[in-house]
N, C-alpha and C positions, 0 to 999 in steps of 0.2 A: 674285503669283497663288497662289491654296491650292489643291491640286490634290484633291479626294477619292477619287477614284475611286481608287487602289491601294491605302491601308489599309482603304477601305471594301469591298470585295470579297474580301484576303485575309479578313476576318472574319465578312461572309456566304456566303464558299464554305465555310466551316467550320459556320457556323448550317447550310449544307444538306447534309452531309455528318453531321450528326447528326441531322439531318431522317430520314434513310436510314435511319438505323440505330432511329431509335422511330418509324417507320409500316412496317415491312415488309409487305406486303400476304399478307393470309391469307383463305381462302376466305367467301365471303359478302359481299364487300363491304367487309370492317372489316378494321383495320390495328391490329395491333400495339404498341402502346407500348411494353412489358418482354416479351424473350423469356419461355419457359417456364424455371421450377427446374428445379430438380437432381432434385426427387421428381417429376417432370412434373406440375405444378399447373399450370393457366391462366393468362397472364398476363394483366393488365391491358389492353382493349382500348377501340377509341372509332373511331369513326365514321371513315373518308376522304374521307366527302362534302365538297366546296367549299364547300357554302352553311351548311353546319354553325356555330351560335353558339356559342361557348363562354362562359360568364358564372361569373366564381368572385365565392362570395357566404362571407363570416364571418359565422357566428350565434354571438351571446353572451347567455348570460344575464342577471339582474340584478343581480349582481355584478362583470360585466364579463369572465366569465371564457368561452372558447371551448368548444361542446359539439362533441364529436367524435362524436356515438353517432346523430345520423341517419340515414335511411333514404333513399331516390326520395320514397317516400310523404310524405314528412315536408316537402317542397316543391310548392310552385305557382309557376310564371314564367307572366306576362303582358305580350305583347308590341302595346302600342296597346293594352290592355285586352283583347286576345283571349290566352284560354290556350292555354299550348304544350305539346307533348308532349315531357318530357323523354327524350333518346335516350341519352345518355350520364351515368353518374354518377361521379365518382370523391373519393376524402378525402387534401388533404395535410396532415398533423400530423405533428410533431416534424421538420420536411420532410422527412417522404417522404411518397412516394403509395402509396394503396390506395386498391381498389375494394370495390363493392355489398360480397360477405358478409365479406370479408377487412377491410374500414373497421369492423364493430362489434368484432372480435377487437383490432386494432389499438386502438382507442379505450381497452379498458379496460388496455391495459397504458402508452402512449403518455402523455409529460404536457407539458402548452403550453409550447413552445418548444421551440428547434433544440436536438438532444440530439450527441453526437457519436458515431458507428457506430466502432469498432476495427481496421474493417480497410475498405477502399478498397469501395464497391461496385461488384459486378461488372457492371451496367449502365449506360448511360448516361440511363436514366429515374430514379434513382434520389435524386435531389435536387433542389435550386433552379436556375434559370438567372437568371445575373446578367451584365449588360451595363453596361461603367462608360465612359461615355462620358464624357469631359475635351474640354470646350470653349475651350481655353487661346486659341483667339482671342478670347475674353472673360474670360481673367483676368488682374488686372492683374500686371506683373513683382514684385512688391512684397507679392506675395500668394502667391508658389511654395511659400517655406515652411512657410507652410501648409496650402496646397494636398496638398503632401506629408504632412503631420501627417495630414490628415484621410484620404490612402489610406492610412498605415499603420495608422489606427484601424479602417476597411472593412477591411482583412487580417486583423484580431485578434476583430473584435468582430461582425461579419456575416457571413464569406464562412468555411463551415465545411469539413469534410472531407463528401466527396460533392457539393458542392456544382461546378456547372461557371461559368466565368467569362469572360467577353472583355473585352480596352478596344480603346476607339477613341478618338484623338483630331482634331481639327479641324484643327490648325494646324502651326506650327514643331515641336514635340515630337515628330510622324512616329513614333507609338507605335499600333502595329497586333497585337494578340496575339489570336488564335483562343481559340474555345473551350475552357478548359482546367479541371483540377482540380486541378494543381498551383500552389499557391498560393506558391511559390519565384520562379515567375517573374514576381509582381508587384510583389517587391523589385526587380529590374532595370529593372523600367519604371516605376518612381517616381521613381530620381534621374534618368531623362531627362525629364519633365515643368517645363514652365516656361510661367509664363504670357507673353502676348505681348499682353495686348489696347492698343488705342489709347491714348495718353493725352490729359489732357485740350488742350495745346496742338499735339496733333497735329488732333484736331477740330475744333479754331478755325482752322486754318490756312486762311485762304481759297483758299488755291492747290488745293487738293482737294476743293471745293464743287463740286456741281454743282446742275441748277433744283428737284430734292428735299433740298436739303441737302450734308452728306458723303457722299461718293461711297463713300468706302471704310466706314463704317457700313452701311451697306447691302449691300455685295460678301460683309463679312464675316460678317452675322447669314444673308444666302442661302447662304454655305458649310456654316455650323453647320443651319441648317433642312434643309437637302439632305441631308445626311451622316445627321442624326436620322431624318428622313423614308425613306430608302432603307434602313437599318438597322431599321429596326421594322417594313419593310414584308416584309421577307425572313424577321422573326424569327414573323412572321404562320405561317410551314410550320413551328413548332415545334409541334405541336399536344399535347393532353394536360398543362400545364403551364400557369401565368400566369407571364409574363416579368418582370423587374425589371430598370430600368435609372435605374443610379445615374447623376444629371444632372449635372458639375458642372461651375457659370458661376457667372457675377456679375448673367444674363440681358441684358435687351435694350431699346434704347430708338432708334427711329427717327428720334428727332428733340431729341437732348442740346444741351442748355446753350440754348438760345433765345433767354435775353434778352439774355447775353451776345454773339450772336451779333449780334443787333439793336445793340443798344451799339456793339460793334466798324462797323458800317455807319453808322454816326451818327458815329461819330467818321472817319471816312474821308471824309466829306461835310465834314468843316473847317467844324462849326456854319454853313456857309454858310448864310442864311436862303432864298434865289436856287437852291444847289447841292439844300435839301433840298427845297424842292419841288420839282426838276426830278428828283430822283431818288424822290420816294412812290412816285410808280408803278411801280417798279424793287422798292422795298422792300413792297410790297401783291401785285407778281406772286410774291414768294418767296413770302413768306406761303399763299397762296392754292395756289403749286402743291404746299404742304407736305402731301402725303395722309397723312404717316408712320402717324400713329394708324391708321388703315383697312387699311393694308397690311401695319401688324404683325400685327392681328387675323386678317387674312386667312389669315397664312402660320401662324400657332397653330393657327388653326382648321382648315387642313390638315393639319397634323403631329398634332395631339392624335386627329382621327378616324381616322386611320392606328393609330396608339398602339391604341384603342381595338376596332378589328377585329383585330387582333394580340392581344389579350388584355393587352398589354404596358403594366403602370405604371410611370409616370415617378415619380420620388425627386429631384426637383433641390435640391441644396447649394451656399449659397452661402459660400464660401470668406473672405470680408470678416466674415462672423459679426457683432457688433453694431459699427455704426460711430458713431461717437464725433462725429466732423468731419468736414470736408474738409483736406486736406494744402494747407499756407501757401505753395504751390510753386504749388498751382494759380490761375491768376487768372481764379476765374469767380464766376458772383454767386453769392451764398448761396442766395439761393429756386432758383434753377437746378442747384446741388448736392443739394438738399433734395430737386426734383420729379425728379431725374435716378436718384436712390437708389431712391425710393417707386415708378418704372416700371421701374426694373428688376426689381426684389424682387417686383414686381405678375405680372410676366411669370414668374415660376418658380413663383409661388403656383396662378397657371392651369394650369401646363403640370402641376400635380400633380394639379389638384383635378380636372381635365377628366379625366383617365386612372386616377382610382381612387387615386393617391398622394397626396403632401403633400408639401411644400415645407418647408429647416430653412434660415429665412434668417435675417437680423438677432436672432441669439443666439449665444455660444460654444459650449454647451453641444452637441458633436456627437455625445459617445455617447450622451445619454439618444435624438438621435434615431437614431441607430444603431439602438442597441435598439428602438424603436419599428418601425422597416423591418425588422429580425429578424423580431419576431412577427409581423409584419403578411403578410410571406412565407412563413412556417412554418406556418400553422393556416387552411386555408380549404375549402373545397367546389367542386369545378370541375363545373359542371350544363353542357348542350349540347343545343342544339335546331334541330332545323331550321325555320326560318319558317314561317307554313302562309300570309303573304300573299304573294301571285303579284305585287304590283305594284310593279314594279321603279322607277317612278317617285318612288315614297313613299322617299328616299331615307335618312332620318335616323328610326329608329324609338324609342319610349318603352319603357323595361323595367320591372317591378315584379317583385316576389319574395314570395312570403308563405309566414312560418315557422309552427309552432306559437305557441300564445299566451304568452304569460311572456319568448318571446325577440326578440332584434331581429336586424336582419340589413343589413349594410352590402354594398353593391350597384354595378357603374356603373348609372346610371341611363337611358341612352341609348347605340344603337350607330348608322352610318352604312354604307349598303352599299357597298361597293367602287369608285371609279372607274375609269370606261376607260382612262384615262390618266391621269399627275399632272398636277395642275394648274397651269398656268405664270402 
């Protein structure tokens, strides 16, 4: 049994404890993000409202390069084709954040990408938020060192000074670290990370079948969903910021090795011609009560709308990077190796593309997307609105953005409202 709830709570009692400290409530309504300086300048403020959207949008020119010099005016959001009234505006470059007149001053000194500040900033608005979630119930043993390679490349190559940090993991590894900026302490929870996911003759093992397949595939991708889902719903009261949460699995597949599985039932029938037709119906009820497909989608399309109202993009890594084969240890069929890769790989490419992210799977190459997740988190425009339609039924709404002409502007393109409860 994987227990979540205690690593998962030390690190959203910490998300709400910084919560605290960037919405302090100040007269009018509106909260706080950065206290006031040292010369009493105003700081940075943004809505408290609940129903408040947050939508961070990158505009690049035709060269591809981030323009930092916008304005409110310089934006239109339409939500369902009706425009909105932007309430909020603010600019993160070089990551930090400024707002309305402080974002044109900044702009022209500021240049694309994460720069590194000299001394600690003294707030806690003051950089990225980065959540590294390790799904080590899906990575394989055989893949740790790796695994490790690729945190210490996130230490060096993404997660700068100023910057705040938490991991969480899923599984055996019982690595639970708060919100931090000290980036010392995710040397120490590197070398306890260890993958633990299934392998493939644990899978086949019919003793742990049940009428959807493996029982424990299923136990194990609801632990990882849960833990994802509860974690990004909390990280939703970080407000004034887009979240980034580094994914990293092997992803997910409901319903692995198939034919193999069928095969192994065919051979258990002793080519009896008498035994195998007395058992089709046996082997046509698996089949049939196999929903896996349906109930993966399901439980993605819960966690990514979650993601989604949270502000919070997904980055998932897969740790295998390009795979070559399958290991001559394993006895499964080839096409069942093959479709078993291509839906895993499927499932981290969604879980990026649905939340604003991307996915860096089947390549070695980890820091060019390092780098890419760097920019991608350092240079954006955080706009906020509040809905102007009343009907709560309309649950899943459409967003557009339109920039000046000459630029583009990369977007989520859809948000969903809130449920009452999670969804079982």
């Amino acid at each position: 049994m994987y227990l979540r709830t205690p690593l998962v709570t030390l690190v959203l009692g910490a998300c709400l404890l910084v919560t605290g400290a960037l919405t302090a409530q100040v007269p009018g309504g509106r909260a706080s993000v950065l206290p006031p300086t040292a010369g009493g300048q105003q700081s940075p403020t943004f809505e408290s409202r609940v129903d408040l959207v947050s939508l961070d949008v990158s505009v690049r020119n035709a060269r591809g390069q981030f323009v930092a010099t916008l304005q409110p005016s310089d934006f239109e959001i339409y939500e369902d084709g009706s425009q909105q009234k932007i309430e909020t505006f603010a600019l993160m470059h070089g990551g930090r954040v400024f707002v309305a007149k402080e974002a044109a001053a900044a702009a022209a000194n500021a240049r694309e990408g994460v720069f590194l500040p000299s001394a600690m900033p003294s707030t806690d608005a003051s950089g990225r938020v980065f959540v590294l979630f390790i799904d080590d119930l899906h990575l394989d043993a055989a893949a740790t060192p790796k695994t490790r390679d690729i945190l210490k490349r996130i230490r060096n190559t993404l997660i700068h000074e100023g910057d705040m940090f938490a991991i969480v993991t899923t599984g055996t590894s019982s690595v639970s670290q708060q919100l931090t900026y000290d980036r010392q302490v995710l040397d120490s929870a590197i070398e306890r990370i260890t993958g633990n996911a299934l392998k493939p003759s644990e899978i086949l093992n019919r003793g742990s079948w049940g009428a959807q397949g493996p029982i424990d595939v299923r136990h194990r991708a609801r632990v990882a969903f849960e833990t994802a889902y509860d974690l990004v719903n909390n990280l939703s009261q970080i407000s004034g910021r887009r979240k980034a949460v580094i994914y990293i699995s092997s992803g997910y597949d409901f319903n692995p090795y198939e034919r193999t599985r069928f095969e192994q039932l065919v051979e258990q029938l002793h080519t009896s011609a008498e035994a195998l037709t007395y058992n089709a119906s046996q082997i046509t009820r698996e089949s049939q009560n196999t929903l896996n497909e349906a109930d993966l989608v399901a439980e993605m399309a819960t966690l990514t709308r979650a993601a989604q109202r949270a502000n919070a993009r997904f980055y998932p890594i897969d740790p295998r990077g390009l795979i070559a084969g399958q290991s001559i240890d394993d006895e499964v069929n080839a096409q069942d190796f093959q479709d078993h890769v291509r839906d895993t790989q499927t499932t981290l490419r969604v879980l990026g593309e649905e939340t604003g992210g991307f996915a860096i799977v089947n390549q070695n190459d980890f820091d060019k997307g390092l780098r890419r997740i760097d920019a991608d988190t350092s240079d954006y425009y955080l706009l906020g609105f509040v809905s102007s339609n009343p009907d709560r039924l309309r649950r899943t709404r459409k967003l557009r953005v339109k920039v000046p002409d000459g630029l583009t502007a990369e977007f989520r393109q859809e948000y969903s409202l809130r449920p009452l409860s999670r969804p079982k």
